[in-house]
DOBADREN-17842 format. One record per residue: residue number from 1; residue in one letter; chain; x, y, z of N, C-alpha, C in turn. Coordinates in Angstrom, 3 decimals. Atoms other than C-alpha are relative to their C-alpha. Layout:
<sites>
- NUM A A X Y Z X Y Z X Y Z
...
</sites>
This chain:
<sites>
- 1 X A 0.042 -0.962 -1.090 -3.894 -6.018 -12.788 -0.265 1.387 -0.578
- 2 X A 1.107 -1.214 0.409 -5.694 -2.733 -13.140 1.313 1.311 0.330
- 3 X A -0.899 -1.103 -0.776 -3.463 0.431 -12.697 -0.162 0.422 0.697
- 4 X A 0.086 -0.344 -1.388 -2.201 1.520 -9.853 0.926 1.629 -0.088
- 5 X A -0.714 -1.637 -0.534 -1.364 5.416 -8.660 0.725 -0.230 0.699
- 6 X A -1.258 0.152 -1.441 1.666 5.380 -6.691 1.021 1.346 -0.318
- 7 X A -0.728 -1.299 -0.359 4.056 8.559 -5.622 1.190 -0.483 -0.678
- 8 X A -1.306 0.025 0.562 7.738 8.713 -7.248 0.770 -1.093 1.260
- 9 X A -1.032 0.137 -0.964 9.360 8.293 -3.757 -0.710 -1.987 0.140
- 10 X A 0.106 1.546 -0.666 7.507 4.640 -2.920 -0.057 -0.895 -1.445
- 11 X A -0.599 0.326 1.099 7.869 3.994 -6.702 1.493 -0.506 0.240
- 12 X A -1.431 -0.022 -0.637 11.766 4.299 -5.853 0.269 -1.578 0.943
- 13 X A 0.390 1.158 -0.752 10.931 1.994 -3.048 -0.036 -1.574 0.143
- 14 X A -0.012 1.691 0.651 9.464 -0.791 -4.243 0.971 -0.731 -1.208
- 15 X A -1.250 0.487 1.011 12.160 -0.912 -7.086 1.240 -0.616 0.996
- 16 X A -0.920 0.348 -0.367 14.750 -0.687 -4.774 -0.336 -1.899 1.126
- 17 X A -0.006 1.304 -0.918 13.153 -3.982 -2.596 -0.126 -0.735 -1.071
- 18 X A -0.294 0.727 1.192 12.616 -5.774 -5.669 1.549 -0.526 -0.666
- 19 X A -1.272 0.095 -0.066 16.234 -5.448 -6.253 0.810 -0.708 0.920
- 20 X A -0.268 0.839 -1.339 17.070 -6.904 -2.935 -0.448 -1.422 0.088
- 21 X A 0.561 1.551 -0.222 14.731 -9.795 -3.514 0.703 -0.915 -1.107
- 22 X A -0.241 0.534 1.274 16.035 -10.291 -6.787 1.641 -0.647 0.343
- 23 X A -1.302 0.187 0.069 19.813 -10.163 -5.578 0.582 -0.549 1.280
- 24 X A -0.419 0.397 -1.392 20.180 -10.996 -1.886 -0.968 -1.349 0.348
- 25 X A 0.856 0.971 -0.512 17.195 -12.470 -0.833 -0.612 -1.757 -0.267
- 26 X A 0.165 0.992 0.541 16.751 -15.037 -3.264 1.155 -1.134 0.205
- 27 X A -1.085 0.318 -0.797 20.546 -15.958 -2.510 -0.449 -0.900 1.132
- 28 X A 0.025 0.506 -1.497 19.719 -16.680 0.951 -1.000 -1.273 -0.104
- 29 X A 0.875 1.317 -0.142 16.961 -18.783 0.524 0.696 -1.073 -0.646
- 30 X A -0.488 1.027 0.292 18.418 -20.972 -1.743 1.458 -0.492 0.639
- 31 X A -1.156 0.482 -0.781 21.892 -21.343 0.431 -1.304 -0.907 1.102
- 32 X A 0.430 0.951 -1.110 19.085 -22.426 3.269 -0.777 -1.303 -0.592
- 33 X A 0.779 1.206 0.901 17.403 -24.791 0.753 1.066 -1.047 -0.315
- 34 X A -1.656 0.622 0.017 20.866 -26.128 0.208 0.257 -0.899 1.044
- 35 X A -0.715 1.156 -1.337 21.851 -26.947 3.624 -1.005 -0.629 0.463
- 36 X A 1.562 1.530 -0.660 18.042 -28.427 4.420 0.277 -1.266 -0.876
- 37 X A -0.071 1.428 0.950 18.728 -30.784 1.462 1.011 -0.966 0.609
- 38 X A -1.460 0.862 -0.444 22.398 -31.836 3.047 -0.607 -0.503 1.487
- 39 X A 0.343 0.647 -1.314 20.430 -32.679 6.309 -0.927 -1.466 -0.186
- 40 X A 0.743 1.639 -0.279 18.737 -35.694 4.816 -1.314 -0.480 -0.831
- 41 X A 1.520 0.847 0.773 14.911 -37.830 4.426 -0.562 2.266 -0.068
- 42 X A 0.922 -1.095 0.446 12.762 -34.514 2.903 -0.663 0.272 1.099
- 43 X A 1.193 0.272 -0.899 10.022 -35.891 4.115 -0.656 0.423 1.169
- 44 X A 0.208 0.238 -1.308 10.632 -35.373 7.629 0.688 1.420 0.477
- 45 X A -0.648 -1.191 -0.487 12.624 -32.150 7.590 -0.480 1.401 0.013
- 46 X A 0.355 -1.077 -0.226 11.382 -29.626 9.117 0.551 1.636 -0.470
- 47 X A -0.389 -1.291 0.548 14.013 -26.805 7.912 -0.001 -0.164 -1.563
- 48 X A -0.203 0.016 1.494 13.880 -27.649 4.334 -1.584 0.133 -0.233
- 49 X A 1.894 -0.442 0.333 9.778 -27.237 4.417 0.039 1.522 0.512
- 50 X A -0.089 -1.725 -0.430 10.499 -23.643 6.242 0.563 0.453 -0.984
- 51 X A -0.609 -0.635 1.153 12.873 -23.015 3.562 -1.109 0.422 -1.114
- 52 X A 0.676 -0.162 1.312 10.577 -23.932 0.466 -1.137 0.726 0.312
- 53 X A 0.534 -1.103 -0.543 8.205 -21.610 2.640 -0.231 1.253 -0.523
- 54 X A -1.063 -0.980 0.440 10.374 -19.005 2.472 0.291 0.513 -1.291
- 55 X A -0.564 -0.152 1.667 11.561 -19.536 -0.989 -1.652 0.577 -0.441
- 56 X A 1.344 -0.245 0.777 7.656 -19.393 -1.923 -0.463 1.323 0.608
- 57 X A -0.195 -1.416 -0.537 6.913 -16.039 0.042 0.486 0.728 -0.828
- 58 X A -0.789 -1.002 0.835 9.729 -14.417 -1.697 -0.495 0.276 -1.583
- 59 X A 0.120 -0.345 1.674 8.640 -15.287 -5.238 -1.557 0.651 -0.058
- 60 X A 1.078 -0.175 0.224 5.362 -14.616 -4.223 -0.342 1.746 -0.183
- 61 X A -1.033 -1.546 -0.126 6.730 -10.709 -3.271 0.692 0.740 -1.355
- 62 X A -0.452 -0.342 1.384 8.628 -10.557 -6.443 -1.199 0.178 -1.510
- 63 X A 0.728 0.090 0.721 5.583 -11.319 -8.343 -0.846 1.311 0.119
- 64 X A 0.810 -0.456 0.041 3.275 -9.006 -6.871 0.929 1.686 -0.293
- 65 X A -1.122 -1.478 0.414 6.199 -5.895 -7.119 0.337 -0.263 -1.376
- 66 X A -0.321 -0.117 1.582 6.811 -6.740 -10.828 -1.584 0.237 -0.167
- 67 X A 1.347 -0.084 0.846 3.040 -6.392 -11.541 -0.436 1.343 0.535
- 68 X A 0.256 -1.835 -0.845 2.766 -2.939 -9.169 0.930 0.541 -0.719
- 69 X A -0.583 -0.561 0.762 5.658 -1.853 -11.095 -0.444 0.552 -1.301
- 70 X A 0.052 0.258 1.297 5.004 -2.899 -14.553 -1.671 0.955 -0.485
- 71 X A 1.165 -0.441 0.358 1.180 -1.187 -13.824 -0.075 1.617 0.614
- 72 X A 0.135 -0.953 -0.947 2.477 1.551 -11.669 -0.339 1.707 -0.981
- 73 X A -0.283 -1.470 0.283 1.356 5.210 -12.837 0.289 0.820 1.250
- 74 X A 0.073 -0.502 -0.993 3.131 7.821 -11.107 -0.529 1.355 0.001
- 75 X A 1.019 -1.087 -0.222 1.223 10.722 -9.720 0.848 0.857 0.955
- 76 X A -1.100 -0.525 -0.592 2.914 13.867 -8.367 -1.543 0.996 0.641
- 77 X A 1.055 -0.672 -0.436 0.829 15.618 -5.944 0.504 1.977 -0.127
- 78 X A 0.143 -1.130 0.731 0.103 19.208 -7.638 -0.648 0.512 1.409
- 79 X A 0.548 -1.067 -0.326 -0.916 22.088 -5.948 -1.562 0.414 -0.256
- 80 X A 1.496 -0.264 0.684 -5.076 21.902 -6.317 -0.544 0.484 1.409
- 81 X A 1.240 0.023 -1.293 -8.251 22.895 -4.248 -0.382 -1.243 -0.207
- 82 X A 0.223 0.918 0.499 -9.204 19.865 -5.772 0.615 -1.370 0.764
- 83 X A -0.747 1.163 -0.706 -8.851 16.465 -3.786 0.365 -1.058 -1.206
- 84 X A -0.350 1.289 0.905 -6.632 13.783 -5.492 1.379 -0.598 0.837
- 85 X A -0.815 0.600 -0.538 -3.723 12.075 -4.953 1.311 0.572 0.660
- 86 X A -0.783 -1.018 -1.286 -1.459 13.350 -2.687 -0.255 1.036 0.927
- 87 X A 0.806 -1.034 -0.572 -3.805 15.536 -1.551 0.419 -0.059 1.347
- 88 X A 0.328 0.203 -1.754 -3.615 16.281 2.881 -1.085 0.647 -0.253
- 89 X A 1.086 -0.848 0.366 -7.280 16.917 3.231 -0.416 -0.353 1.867
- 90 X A 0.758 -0.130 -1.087 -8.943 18.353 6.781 -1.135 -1.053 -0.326
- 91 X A 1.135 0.145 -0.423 -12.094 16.720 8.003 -0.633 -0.092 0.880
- 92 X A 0.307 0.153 -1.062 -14.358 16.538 10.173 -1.223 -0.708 0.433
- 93 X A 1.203 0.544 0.044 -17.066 14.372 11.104 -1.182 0.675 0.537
- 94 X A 0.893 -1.491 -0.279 -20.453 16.278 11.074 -0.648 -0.642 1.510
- 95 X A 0.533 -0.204 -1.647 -21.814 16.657 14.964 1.144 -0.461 0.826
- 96 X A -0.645 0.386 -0.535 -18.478 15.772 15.745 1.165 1.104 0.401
- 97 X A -0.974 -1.044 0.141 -15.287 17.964 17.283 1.141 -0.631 -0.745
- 98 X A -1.721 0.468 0.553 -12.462 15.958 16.112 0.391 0.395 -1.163
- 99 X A -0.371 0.010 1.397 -10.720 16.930 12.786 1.127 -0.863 -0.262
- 100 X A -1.059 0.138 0.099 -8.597 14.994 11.430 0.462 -0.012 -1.690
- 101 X A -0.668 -0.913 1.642 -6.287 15.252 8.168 1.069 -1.681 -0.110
- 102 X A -0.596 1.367 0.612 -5.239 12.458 5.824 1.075 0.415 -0.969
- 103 X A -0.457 -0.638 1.038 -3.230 12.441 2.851 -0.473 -1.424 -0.762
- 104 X A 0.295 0.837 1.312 -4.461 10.807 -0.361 1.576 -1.188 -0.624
- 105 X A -1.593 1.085 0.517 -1.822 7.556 -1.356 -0.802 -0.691 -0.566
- 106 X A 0.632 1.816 0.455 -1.919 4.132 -3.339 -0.048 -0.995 1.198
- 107 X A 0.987 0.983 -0.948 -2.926 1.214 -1.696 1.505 -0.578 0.590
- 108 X A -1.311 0.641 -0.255 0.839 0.280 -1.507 0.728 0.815 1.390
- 109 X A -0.418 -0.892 -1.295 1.362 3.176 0.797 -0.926 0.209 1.028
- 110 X A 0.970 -0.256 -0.924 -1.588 3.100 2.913 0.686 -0.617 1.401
- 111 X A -0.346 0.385 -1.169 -0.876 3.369 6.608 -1.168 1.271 0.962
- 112 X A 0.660 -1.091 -0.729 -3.860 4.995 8.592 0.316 -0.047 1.154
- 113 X A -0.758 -0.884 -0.889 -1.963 5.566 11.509 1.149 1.114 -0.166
- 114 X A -0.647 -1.065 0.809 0.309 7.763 9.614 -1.007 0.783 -0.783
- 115 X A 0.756 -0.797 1.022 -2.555 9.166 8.147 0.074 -0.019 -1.528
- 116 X A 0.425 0.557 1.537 -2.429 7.615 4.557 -1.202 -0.070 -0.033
- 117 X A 1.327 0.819 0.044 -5.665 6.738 3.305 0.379 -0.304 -1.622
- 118 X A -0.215 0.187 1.110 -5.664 4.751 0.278 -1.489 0.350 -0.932
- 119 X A 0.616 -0.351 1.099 -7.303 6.097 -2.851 -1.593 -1.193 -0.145
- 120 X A 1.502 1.056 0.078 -9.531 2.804 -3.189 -0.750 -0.175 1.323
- 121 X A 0.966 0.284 -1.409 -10.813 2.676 0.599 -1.096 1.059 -0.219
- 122 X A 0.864 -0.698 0.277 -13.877 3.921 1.142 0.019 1.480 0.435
- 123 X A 0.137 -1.551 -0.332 -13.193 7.289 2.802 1.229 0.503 -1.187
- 124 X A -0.546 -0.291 1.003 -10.780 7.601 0.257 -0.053 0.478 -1.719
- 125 X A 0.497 -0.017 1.224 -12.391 7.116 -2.764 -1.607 1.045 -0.087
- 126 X A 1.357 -1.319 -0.320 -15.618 9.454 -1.124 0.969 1.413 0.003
- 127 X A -0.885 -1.255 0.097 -12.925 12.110 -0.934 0.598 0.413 -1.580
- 128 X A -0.429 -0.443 1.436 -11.657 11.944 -4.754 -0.925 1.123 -0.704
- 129 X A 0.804 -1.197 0.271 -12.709 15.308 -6.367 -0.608 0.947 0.937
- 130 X A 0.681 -0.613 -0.648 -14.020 16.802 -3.680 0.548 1.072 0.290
- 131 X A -0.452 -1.059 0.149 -13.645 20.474 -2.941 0.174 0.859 1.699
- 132 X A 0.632 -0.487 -1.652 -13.333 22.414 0.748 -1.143 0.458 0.144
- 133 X A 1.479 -0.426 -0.339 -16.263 22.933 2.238 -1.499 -1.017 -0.245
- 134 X A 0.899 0.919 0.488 -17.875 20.047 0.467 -0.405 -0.941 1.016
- 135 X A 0.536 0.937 -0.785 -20.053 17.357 2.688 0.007 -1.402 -1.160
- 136 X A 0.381 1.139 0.642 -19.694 13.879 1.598 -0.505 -1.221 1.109
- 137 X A 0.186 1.362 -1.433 -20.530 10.261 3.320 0.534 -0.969 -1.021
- 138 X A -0.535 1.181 0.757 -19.375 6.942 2.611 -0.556 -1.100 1.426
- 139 X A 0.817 0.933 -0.871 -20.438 3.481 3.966 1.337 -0.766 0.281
- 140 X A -1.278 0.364 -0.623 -18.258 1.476 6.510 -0.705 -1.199 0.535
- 141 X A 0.445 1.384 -0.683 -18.965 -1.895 8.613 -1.210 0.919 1.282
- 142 X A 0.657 -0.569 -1.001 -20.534 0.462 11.108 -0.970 0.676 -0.409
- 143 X A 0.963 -0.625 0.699 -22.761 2.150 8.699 0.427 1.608 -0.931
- 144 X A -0.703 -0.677 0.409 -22.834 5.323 7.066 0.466 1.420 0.536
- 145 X A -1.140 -1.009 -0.623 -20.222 7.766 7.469 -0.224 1.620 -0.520
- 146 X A 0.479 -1.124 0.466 -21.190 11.418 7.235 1.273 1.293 0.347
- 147 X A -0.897 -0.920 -0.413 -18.094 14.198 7.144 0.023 1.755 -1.340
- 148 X A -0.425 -1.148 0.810 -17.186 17.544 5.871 1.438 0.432 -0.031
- 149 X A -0.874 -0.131 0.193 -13.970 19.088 4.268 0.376 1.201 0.499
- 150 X A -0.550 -0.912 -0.314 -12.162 21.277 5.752 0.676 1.135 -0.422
- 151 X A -1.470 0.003 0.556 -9.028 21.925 4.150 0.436 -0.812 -0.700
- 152 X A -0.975 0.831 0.671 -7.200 20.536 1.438 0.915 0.793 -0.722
- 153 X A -1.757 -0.077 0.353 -3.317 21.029 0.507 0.129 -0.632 -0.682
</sites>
């Protein structure tokens, strides 16, 4: 796994759920793996296949948070004109009125209704370096995307 940029605070985060999976969660599953076994034929049991589900989910969770961890650099968003990570950057799409304003995250924090955009998406990664005032585009399922910068914090 390739390194990943991630903020202190969702750094924090994912440690602390990792911790949970490691100490609770794993717990639980195996108590319900437990009592599916005391119900009988395998074969045929429906809560002991939800369980090993379950159980597989979780490790699958644990796996991918030990490897975001273990690759995580963290990035503290500085004070630049300069777009990067943590950046909130205006835009606006050109012939368009709307502006709207993102903030630069990892892919772990991306939520574009909160206005994340992650670093590797494409309006994301057309925004790295970029300066106010600058015009960039980027390509989308809909074609390509033509905006200018506004503002960046």
């Amino acid at each position: 796994m390739a390194e990943e940029l991630i903020s202190q605070e969702k750094f924090e985060e994912l440690k602390k759920e990792l911790e949970f999976l490691h100490t609770t969660r794993r717990k639980e599953v195996a108590e319900q793996l437990e009592y599916a076994r005391s119900l009988g034929d395998l074969s045929e049991n429906a809560e002991y296949q939800e369980a090993r589900e379950m159980q597989a989910a979780v490790e699958e969770r644990v796996q991918k948070l030990e490897a975001i961890l273990k690759n995580a650099k963290i990035v503290t968003g500085g004070k630049t004109d300069i777009v990067g990570m943590g950046s909130k950057v205006t835009v606006q799409k050109q012939g368009g009125e709307d502006k709207h304003t993102y903030m630069l995250v990892g892919a772990e924090e991306a939520d574009i209704l909160a206005g994340k955009v992650s670093y590797h998406a494409p309006l994301g990664s057309a925004l790295l370096g970029k300066k106010k005032g600058d015009e960039f585009s980027f390509h989308t399922p809909k074609g390509t995307q033509k905006y200018k910068i506004l503002k960046v914090e």
